[in-house]
N, C-alpha and C positions, 0 to 999 in steps of 0.2 A: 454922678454917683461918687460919694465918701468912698477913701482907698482906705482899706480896711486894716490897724496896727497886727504886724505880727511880733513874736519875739521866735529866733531862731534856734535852734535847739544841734548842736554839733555846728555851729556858726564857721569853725576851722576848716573843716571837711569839705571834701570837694560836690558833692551835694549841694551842702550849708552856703556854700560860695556863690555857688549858682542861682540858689535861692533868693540870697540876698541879693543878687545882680539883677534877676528877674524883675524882681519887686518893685526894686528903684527903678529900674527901666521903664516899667508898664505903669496901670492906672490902678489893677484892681489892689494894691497893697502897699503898706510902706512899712519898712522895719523899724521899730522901736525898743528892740533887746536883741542882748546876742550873747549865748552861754556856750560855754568851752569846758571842757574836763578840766577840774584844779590841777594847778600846777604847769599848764600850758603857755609855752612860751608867747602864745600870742595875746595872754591878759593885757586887758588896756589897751588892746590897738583900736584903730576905728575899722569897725567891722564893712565899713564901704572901701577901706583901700585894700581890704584884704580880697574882698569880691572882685578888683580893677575896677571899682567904679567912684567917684567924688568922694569926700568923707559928707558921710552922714549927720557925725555927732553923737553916734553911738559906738558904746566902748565892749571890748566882749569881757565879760564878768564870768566867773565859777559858780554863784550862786543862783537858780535858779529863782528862788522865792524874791530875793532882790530885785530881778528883772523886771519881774509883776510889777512889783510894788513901784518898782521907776515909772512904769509903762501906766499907760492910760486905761481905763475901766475896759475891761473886757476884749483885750487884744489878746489873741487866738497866738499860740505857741505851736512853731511846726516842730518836728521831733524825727533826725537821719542820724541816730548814733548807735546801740549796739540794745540787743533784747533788752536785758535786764537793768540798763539807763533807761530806756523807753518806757518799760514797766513802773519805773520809780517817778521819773518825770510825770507819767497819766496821777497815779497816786499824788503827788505831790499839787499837780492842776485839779484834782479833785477839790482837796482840801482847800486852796486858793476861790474855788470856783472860776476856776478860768479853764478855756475852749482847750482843745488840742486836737492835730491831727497828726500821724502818727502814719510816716514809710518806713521805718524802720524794718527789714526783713528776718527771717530764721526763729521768728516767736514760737514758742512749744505751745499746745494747745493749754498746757496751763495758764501760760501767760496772758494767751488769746481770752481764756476765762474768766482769767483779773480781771483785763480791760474793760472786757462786759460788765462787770458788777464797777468797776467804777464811772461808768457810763451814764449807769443811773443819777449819777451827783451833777456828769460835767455832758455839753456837749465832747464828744470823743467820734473823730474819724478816722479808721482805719483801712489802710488798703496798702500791699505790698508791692504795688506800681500805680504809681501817680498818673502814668501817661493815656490820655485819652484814647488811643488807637487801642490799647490792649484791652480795653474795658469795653468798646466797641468789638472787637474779637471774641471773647467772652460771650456776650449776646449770640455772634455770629455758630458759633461751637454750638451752645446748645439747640439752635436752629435745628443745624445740620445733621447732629445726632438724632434729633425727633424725628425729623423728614426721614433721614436713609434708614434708620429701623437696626433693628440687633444683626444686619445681614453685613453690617461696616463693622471693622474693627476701629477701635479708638490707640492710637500711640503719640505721647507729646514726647519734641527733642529740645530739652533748651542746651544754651549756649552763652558763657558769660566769662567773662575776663579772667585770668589767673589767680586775683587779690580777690576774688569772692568766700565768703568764708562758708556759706549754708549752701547744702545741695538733696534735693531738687529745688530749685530758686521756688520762691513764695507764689511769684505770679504760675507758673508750671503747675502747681501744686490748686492752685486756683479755677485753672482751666479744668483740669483733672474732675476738680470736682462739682465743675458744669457741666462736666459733659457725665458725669457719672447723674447727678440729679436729672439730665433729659432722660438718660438709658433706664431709668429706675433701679439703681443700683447700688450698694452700700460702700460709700470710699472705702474704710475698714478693710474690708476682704477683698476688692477689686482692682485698687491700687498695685502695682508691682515695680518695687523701682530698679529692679536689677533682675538678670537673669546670667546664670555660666550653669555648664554642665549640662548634664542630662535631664533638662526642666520639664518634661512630655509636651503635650500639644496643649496648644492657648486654650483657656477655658475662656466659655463664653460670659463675654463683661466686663471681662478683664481691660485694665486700662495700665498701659506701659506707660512710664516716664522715666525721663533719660536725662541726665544731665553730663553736659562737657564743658571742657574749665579748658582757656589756654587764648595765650594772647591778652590783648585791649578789648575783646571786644565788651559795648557796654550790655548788650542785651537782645536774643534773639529767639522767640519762640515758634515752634511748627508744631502744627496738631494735624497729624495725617488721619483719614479717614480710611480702610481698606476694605473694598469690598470684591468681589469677583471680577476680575477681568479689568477693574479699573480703582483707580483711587484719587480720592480729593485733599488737597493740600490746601491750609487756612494758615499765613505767613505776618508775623509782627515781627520787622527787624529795626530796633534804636540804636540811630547813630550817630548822639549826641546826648548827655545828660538832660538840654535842655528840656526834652521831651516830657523828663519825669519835674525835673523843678516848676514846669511853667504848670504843670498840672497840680503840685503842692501848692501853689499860689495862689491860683483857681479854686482849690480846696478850700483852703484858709479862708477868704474871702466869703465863700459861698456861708461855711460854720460860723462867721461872724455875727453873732446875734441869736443864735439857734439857741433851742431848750436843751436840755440834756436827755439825750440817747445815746446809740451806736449809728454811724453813718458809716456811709462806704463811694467811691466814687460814684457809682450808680446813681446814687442819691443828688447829684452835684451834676451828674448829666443828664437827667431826666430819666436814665433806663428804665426805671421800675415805679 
């Protein structure tokens, strides 16, 4: 099997590093762009020594549309830099006609909205954790909810490094709302991401999310179940970036060639 061109998208970033490591490493991809916020001291380097791996031969550039046009027909842009770079990057792959997938976290549901309508133009995959264990978990959440019945309480805890900037993390927020679709229940009004004071007694449906920041850590989710007398725990802890790069890899690869719609890892591992 052809390894499939990507061009990197935050190539700087320790994400984008690992990305580009993975790629060259493995069979399913190889990099052929690599874009940086203008003005970054790392223009022009080769985006393999930056990752610690051979030089490539490819140089990290500001310009986005550049990249394309360096790059060979229809190499797929991965995208780890900040909402509204993400938002402008899918825009910009529209007009291109070139693929994109898209970890980028903390997207506001407008943004989420955009992407949808430019979906239509490009393939575009989106999902706010690349790592296959957690989209397997996912599955498993709304199992669980369905099976145990409204007699469980649903509470997700995550847990993420200090430098994270959005809370409750994307994936959290994910789970939340698989388990709110098994329960039959309206994220909107079910959600609660905080509680102090004199809150009175849980209403039924309700789905707690909790987030805590401190330290390295890269990423840890629990979705307790509680019911009477006992409670079930459903556990993803990442402890390593590579988790999520080798699964953007995996992504990219798979969107190589696809028509345009909305994807999501699901799609990429057969879930649905």
């Amino acid at each position: 099997m052809s390894r499939a061109p990507i061009i990197v998208l935050g190539a700087g970033g320790r994400m984008g590093r690992r990305i580009v490591a993975l790629a060259e490493q493995g069979s399913e991809a190889r990099v052929v762009g690599a874009v940086e916020i203008a003005g970054s001291h790392l223009m022009g380097q080769d985006v393999g020594e930056l990752a610690g791996v051979p030089l490539i031969g490819v140089k990290v550039v500001a310009d986005f549309a550049a990249a394309v046009s360096g790059a060979e027909q229809g190499a797929v842009a991965v995208d780890f830099t900040q909402p509204e770079a993400a938002v402008e990057h899918a825009r910009q792959a529209a007009a291109m006609c070139t693929p994109i997938v898209i970890g980028t976290t903390g997207l506001t549901r407008e943004q989420k909205n955009e992407l949808e309508l430019v979906s239509k133009r490009t393939p575009l995959l989106l999902s706010p954790n690349m790592s296959i264990g957690i989209h397997v978990l996912r599955g498993l959440v709304g199992e669980a909810v369905r099976k145990l019945g409204p007699g469980f309480d649903v509470e997700i805890v995550e847990v993420h490094h200090n430098r994270k900037k959005d809370a409750p993390s994307g994936t959290a927020l994910a789970l939340a709302e698989e388990a709110a679709a098994a329960a039959g229940v309206d994220p909107a009004t079910a959600f609660v991401q905080s509680r102090q004071g004199l809150v009175g007694e849980r209403r039924n449906g309700e789905i707690g999310v909790v987030a805590v920041r401190g330290g390295d850590n890269i990423g840890e989710h629990t979705v307790m179940l509680l019911g009477t007398g006992e409670r079930l725990e459903l556990i993803h802890r990442a402890s390593s970036r590579d988790c999520l790069a080798a699964g953007a890899v995996r992504a990219a690869a798979w969107l190589h060639g696809k028509t345009p719609g909305l994807y999501s890892m699901s799609d990429v591992l057969g879930l649905r």
